[in-house]
C-alpha positions as CSV (number, residue, x, y, z in Angstrom):
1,X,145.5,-101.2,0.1
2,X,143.2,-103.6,-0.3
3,X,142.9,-107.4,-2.7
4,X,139.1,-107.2,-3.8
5,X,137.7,-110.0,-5.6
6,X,134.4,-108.6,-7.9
7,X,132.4,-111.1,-8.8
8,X,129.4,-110.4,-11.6
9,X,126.6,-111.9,-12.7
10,X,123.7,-112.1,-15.5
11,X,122.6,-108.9,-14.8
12,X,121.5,-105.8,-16.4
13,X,123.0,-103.9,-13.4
14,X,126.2,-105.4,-14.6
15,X,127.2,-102.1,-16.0
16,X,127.5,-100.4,-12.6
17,X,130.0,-103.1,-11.6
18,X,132.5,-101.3,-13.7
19,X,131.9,-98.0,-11.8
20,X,132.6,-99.8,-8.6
21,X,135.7,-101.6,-9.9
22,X,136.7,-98.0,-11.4
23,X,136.2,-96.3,-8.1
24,X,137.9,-98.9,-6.1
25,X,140.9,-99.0,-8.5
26,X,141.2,-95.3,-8.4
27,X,141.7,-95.4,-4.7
28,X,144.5,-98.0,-4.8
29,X,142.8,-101.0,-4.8
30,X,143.5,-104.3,-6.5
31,X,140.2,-105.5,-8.3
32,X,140.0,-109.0,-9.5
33,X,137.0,-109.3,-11.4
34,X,135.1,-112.8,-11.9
35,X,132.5,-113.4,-14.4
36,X,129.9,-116.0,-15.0
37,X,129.0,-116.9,-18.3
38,X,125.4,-115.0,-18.5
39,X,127.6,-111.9,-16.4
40,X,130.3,-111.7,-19.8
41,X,126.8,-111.4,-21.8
42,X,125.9,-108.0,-20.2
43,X,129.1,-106.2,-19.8
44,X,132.7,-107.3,-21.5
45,X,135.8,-109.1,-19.7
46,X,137.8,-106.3,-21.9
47,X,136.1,-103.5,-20.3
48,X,136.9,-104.9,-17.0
49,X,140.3,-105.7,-17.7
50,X,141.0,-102.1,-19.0
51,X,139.8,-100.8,-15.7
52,X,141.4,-103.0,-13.3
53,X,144.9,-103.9,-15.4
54,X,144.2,-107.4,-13.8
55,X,143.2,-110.5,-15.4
56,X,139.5,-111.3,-15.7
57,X,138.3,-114.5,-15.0
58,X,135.5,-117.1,-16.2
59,X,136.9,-120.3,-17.2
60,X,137.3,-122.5,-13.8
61,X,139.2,-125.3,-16.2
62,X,141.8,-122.6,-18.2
63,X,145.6,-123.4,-17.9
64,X,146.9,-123.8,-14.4
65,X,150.3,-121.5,-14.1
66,X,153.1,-122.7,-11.6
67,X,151.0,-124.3,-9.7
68,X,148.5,-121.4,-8.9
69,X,144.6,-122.9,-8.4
70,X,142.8,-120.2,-9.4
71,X,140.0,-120.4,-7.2
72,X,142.3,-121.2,-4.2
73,X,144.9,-118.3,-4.7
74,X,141.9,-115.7,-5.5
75,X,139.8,-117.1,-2.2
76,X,143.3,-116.9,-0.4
77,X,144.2,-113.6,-1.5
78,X,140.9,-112.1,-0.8
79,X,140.6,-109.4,2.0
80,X,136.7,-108.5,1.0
81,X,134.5,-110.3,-1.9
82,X,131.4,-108.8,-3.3
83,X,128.9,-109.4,-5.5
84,X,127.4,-106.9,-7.3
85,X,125.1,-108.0,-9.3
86,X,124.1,-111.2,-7.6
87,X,121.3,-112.8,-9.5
88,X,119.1,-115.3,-8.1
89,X,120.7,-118.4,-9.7
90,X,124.0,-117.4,-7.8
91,X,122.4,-116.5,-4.4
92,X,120.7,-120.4,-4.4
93,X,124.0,-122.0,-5.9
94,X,125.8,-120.7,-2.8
95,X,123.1,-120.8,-0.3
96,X,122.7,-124.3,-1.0
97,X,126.5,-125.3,-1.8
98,X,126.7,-125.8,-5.4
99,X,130.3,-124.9,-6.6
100,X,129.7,-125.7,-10.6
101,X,131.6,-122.3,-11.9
102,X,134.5,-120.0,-10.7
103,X,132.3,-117.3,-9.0
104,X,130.5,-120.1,-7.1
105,X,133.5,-121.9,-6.6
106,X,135.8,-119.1,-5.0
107,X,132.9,-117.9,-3.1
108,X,132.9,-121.3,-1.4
109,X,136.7,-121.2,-0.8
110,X,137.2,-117.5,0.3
111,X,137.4,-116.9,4.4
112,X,136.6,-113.4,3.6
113,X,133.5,-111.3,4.4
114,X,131.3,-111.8,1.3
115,X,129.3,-108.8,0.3
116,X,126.2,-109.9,-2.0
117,X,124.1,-106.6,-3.9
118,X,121.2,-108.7,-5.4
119,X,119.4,-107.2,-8.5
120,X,116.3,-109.0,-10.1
121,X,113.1,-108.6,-11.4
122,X,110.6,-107.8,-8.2
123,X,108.5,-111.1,-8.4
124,X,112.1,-112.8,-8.2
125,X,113.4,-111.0,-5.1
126,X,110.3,-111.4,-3.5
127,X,109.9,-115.1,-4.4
128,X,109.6,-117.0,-1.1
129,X,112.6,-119.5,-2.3
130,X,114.9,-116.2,-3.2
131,X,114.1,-115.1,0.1
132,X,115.0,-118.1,2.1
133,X,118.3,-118.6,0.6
134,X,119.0,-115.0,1.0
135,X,117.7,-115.6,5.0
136,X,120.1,-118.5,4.9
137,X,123.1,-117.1,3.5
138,X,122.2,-114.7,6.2
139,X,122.6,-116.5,9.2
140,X,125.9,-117.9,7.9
141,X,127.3,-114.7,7.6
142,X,127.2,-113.3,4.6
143,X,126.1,-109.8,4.2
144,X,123.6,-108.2,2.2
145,X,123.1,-104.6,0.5
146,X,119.1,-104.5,0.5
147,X,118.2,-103.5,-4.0
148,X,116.5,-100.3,-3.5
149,X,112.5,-100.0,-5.3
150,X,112.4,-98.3,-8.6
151,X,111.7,-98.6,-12.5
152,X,113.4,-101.7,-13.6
153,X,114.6,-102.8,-16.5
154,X,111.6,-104.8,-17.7
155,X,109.5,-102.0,-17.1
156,X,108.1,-102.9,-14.0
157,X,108.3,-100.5,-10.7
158,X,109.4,-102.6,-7.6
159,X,112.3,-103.6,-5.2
160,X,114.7,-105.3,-7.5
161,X,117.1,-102.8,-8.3
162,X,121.0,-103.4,-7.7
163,X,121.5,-100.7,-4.7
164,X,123.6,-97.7,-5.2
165,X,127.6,-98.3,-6.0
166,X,128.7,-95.5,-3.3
167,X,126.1,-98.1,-0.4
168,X,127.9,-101.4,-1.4
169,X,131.4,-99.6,-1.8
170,X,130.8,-98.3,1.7
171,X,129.7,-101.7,3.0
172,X,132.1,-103.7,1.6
173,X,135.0,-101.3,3.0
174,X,133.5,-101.0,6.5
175,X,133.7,-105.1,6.8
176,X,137.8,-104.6,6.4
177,X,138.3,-101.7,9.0
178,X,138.3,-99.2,6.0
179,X,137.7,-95.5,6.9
180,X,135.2,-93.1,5.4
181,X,138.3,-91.6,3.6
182,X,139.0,-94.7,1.5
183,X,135.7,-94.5,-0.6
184,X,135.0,-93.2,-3.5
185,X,135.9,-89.5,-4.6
186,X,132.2,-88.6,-5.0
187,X,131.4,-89.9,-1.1
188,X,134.8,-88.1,0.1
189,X,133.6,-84.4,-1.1
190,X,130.1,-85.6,0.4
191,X,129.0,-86.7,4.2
192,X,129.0,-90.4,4.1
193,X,126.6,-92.4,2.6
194,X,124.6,-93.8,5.8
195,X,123.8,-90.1,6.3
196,X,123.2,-89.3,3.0
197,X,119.0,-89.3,1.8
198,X,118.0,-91.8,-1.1
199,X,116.2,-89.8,-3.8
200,X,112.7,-91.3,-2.1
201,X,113.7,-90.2,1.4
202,X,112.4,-87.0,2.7
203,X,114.5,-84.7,4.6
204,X,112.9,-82.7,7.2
205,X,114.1,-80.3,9.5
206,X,112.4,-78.0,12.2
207,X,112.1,-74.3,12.5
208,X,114.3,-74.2,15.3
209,X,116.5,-75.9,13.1
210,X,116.3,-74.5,10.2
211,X,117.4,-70.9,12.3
212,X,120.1,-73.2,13.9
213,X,121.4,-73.1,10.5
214,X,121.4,-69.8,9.7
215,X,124.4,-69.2,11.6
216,X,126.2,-70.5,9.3
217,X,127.5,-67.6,6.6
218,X,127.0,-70.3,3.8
219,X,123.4,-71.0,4.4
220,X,122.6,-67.6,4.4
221,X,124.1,-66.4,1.2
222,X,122.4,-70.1,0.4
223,X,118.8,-68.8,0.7
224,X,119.5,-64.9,-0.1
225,X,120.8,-66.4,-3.5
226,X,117.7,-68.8,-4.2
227,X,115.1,-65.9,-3.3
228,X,116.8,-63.4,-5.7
229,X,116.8,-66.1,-8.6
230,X,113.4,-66.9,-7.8
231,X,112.6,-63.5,-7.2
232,X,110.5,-63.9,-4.2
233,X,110.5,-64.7,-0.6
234,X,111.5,-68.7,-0.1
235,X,108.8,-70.8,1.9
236,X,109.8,-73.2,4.9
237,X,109.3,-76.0,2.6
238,X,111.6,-74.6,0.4
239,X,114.5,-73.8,2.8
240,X,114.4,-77.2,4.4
241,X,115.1,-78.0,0.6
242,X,117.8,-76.4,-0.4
243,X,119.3,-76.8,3.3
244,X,118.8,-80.4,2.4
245,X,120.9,-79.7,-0.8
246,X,123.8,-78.1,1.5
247,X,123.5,-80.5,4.4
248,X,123.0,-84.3,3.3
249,X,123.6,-83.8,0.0
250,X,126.4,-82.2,0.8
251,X,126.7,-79.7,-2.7
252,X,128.5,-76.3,-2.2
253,X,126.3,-73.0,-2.7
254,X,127.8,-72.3,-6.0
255,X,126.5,-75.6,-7.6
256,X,123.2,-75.2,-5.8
257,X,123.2,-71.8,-7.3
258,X,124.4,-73.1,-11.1
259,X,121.8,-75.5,-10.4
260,X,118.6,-73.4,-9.8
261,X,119.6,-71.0,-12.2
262,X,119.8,-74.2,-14.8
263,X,116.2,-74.9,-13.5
264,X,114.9,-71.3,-14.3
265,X,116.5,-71.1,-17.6
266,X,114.6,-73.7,-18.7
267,X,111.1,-72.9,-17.4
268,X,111.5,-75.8,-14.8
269,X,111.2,-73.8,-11.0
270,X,108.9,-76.8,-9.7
271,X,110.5,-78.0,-6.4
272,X,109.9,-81.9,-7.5
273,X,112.1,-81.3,-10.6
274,X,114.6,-79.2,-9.1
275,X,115.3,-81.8,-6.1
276,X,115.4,-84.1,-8.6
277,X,118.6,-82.4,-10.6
278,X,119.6,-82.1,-7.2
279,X,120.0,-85.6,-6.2
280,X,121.5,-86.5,-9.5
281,X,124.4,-84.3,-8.9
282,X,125.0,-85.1,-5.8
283,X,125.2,-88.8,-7.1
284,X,127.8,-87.6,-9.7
285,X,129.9,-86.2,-6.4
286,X,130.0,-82.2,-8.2
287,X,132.2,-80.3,-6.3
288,X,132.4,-76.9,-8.3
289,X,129.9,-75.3,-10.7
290,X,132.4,-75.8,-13.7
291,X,131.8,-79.8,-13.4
292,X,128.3,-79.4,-13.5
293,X,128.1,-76.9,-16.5
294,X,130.9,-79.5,-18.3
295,X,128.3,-82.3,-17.6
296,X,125.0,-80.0,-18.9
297,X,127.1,-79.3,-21.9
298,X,127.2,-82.9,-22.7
299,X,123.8,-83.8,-21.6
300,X,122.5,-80.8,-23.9
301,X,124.6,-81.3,-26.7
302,X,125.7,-85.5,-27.2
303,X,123.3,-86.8,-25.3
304,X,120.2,-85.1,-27.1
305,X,122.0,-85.6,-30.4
306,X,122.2,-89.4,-29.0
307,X,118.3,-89.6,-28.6
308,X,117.6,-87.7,-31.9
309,X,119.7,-90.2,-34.0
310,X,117.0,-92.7,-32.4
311,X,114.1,-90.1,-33.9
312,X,113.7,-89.0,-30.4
313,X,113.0,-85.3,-29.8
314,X,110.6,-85.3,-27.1
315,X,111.9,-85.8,-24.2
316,X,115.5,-85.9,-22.2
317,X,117.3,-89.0,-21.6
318,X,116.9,-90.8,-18.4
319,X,119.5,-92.0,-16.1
320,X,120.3,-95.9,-17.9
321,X,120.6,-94.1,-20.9
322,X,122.8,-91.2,-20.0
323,X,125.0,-93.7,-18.1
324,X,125.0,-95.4,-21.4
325,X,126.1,-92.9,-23.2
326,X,128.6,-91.4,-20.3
327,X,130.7,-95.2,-21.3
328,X,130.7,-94.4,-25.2
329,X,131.9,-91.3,-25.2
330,X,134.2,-91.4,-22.4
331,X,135.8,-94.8,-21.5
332,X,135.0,-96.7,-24.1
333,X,136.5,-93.1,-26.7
334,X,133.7,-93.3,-29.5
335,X,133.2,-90.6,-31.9
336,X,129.6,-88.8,-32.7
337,X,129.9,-90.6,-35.4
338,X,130.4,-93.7,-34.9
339,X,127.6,-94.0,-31.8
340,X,125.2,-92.0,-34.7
341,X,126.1,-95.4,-36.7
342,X,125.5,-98.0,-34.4
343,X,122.1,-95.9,-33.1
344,X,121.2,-96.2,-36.7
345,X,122.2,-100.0,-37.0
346,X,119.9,-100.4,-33.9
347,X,116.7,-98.5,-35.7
348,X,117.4,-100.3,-38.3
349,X,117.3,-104.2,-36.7
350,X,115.3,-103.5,-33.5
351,X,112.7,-100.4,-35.5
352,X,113.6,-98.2,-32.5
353,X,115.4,-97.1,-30.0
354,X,117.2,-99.9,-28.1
355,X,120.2,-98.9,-26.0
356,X,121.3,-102.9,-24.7
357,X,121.3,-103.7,-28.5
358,X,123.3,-100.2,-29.1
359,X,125.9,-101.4,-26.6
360,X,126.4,-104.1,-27.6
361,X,127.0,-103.4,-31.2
362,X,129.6,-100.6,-30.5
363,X,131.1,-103.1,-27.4
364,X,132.0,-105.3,-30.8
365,X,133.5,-102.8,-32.8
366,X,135.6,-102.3,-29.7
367,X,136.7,-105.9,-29.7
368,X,137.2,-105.4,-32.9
369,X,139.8,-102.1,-33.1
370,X,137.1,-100.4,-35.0
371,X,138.0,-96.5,-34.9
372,X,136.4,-94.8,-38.2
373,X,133.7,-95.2,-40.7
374,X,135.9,-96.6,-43.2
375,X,136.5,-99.8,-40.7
376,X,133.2,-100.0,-40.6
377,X,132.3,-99.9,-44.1
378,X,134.8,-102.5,-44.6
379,X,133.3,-104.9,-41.7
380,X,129.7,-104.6,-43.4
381,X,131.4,-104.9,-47.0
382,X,133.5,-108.6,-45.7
383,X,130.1,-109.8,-44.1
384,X,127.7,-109.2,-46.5
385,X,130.3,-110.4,-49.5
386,X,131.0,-113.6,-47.3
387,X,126.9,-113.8,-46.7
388,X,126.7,-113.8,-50.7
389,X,129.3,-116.5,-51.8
390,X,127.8,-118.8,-48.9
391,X,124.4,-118.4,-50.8
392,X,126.4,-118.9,-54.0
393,X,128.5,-121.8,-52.8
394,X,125.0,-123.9,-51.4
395,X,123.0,-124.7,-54.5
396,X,125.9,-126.1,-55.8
397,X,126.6,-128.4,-53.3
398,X,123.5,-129.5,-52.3
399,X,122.8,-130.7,-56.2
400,X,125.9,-132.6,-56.1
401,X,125.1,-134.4,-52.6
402,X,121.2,-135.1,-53.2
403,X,119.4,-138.1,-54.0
404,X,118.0,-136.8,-57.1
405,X,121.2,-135.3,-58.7
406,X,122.8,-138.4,-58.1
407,X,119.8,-140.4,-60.4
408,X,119.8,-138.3,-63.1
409,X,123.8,-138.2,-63.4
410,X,123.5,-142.3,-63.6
411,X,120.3,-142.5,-66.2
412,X,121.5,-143.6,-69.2
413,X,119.2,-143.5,-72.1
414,X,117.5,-146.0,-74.3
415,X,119.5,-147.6,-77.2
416,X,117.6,-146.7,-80.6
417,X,117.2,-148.5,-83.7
418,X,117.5,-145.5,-86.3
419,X,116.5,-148.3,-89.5
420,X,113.0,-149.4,-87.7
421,X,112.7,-145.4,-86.9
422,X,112.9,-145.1,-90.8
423,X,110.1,-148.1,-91.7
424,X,107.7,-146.5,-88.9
425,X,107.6,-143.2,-90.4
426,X,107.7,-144.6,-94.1
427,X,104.5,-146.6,-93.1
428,X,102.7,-143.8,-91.4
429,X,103.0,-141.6,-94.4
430,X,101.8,-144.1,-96.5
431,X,98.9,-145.0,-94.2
432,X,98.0,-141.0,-94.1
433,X,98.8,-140.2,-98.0
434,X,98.8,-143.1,-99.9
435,X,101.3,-145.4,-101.6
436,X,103.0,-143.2,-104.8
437,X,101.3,-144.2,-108.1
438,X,98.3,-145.8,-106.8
439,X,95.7,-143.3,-108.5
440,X,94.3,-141.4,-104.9
């Protein structure tokens, strides 16, 4: 087995880091996980810790133990290093040689084959500077896992996207001799990834191919199945398709089946959508039909009960968010109820739907130990009550610490004479009434 040193960055594709330090754990892999600052914004060093049982690490100047450098040991122990996500701040620092944090600075120190999965906004990967440190970096022998085009997290559409974690897994362990066996269980009950289509690929296969086939038993029952469901004859375009499903995606008949029966049931028999469904299963590595009902279950039930405490009933989630949601409810162990609070926290601070803002709410109350309402309750009743007595408490001490406080507690007043007081007001009345006796 293999010492892996994961090193993240300020990324929004900082989430799929845990899946590839999950993944690589499960097969017997030590993970050592390194974060920079911006990267322990995005995802936490708790949740990385819980999936690795190894230390996490950030701080380049914490405690030295019997003598162990941090950034020497990790480089030393190293048999593979990647970086998934690299953002373009740490691509330049070590493209140019700037070792001014513990990513930066193992990365320098490491003899091992780096692996670096950028993921930025399109104008950034494209920037002529990102590219020539990349081209550099290149040419000293680092390697590179190409972000893949799609919808990113700003909204814009464009090559920028962290790659898949099944390409840089498979990368990463071909640089150390590692065999197809050693990745992931969702590759394992698939054909390898190299030979496996990206969602925008398109598979085509001849006639004389598709007939090829047809001797196999499977592919028959494959497209005798999908033209009963359908309830008509399948076109060529339509074999190649669910041929494609069998043979690079590598799903077995009865989840093709479970799938395109899902697809009917629900008034959705266009190809587009059903490829689609397709390729997301095959991402999620379903080997039987009872994982794929398991996971409809949850998308049709939690995950649409997700959206609706955010007021949305429109539409189904899309892959962030179910991903998302995937980590509440599964690693991270949240109730219903306690995502249903934190959703309605976020409508409430953010008016909408905001699933960054979510996460990072319930990735607090995780911190924190926070299992039930009640602990909840509490942590709202100790802020806002410590909120009020600091609005209490600042009058207060402000009038005893400003200028004009301290001039009106040294006035003193003017001395009076109480007897002239008396002749004053003795003279007025006689000035405005008249002198007693006088006849007026």
């Amino acid at each position: 087995m293999l010492n892996i040193v994961l090193g993240i960055t300020g990324s929004i594709a900082a989430y799929k880091a845990a899946e590839i330090a999950n993944l690589l754990t499960k097969q017997g892999h030590t993970v050592h996980t390194i974060m920079t600052e911006a990267g322990a914004k995005f995802i936490t060093p708790l949740t990385m810790q819980s999936l690795t049982k190894q230390r996490v690490y950030i701080d380049m100047f914490e405690e030295i133990v019997y003598e162990d450098i941090r950034h020497i040991s990790l480089a030393q122990r190293a048999d593979i290093f990647v970086i998934a996500p690299a953002s373009a701040n740490v691509i330049g620092k070590i493209a140019n040689g700037i070792a001014d944090d513990m990513l930066s600075t193992v990365t320098m120190a490491t003899k091992a084959p780096v692996v670096i999965a950028p993921a930025m906004n399109t104008a950034m990967y494209e920037n002529p500077v990102v590219q020539a440190n990349i081209a550099k970096l290149k040419s000293f022998g680092y390697h590179f896992v190409e972000p893949k085009e799609s919808r990113l997290a700003c909204g814009d559409v464009g090559k920028g996207a962290m790659a898949d974690v099944e390409v840089i897994i498979e990368v990463a362990l071909s640089l150390v001799g590692a065999s197809a066996a050693h990745t992931s269980a969702k590759v394992q009950v698939q054909q390898t990834v190299e030979s496996r289509p990206h969602k925008d690929d398109k598979v085509t296969y001849t006639l004389e191919q598709v007939e090829e086939h047809m001797n196999d038993p499977a592919v028959r029952v494959l497209f005798e199945m999908a033209e009963e469901l359908l309830g008509k004859p399948l076109k060529d375009s339509e074999r190649q398709m669910y041929l494609e499903f069998y043979d690079q995606m590598g799903l077995a008949v009865e989840v093709i089946e479970y799938l395109l029966q899902y697809c009917i049931d629900r008034g959705k028999k266009q190809p587009n959508y059903i490829k689609m469904v397709a390729q997301d299963w095959a991402t999620r590595g379903f080997t039987t039909a009872d994982e794929a009902e398991d996971y409809i279950s949850l998308f049709n039930n939690e995950f649409r009960d997700i959206l609706r405490f955010f007021g949305i009933t429109n539409r189904d989630p899309i892959g962030k968010e179910v991903q998302y949601m995937q980590r509440w409810l599964g690693e991270d162990g949240f109730s219903m109820h306690i995502v249903k609070l934190a959703c309605e926290k976020t409508t409430l601070n953010k008016g909408g739907i905001n699933f960054p803002y979510t996460d990072g709410i319930l990735n607090k109350w995780k911190e924190q130990g926070i299992k039930t309402a009640e602990q909840i309750e509490q942590l709202e009743k100790t802020y806002y009550d410590d909120k009020e007595l600091k609005k209490f408490k600042r009058p207060v001490e402000k009038a005893q610490t400003t200028g004009s406080a301290r001039r009106f507690q040294n006035f003193k007043g003017e001395e009076l004479d109480h007897a002239k007081l008396a002749q004053l007001e003795q003279e007025y009345l006689d000035k405005r009434f008249g002198k007693v006796g006088d006849g007026r």
